[in-house]
N, C-alpha and C positions, 0 to 999 in steps of 0.2 A: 614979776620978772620972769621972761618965759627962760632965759636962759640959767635960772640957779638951777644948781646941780640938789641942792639940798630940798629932801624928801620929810612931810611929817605924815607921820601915820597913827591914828587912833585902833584902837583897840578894847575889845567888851570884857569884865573881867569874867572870870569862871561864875559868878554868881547870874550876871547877866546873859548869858550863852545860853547856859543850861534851858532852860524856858525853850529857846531858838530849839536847839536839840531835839528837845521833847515833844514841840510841835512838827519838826521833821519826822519822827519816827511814829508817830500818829499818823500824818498824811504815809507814808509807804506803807503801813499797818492795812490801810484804809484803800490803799488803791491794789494792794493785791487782795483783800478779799475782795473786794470788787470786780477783779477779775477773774477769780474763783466764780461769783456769781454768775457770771457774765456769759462764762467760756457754753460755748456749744462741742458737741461731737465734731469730730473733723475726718474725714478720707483724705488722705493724700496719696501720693505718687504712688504705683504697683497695689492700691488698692490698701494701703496700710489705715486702717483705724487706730485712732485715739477717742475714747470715749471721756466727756467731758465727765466733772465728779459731780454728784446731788447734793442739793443741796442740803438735805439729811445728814450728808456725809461731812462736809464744812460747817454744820451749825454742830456736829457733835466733835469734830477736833478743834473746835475753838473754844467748847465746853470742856472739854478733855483738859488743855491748857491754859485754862481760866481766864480768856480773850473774849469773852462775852462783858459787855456792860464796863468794863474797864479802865473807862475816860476818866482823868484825875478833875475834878471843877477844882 
């Protein structure tokens, strides 16, 4: 009946989500060091540099805060 006004809505409990979560914040984890990787030096406007970071330098703050090897199986 397109016209009932009445709504059912499911819902995941806290056990079930958690998992969803955890796979989110894996995938951002993953796509900013990737863009750490990624990034090159850039010039912009009036000549301003930005110097991209080494990769030296992200493989040891991710050593530093124990984000290497990490992934839970």
């Amino acid at each position: 009946n397109k016209s009932s006004t009445i709504k059912v809505a499911e819902f995941l409990s806290n056990e079930q989500i958690n998992p969803l979560f955890d796979a989110t914040i894996q995938c951002v984890e993953e796509a900013i060091i990737n863009s750490l990787i990624a990034a090159e030096t850039m010039v912009g406007y009036g000549g301003n540099r930005v110097e991209a970071i080494s990769h030296d330098n992200v493989i040891k703050i991710l050593k530093k805060y124990n984000r290497l090897n990490d992934h839970k199986e």
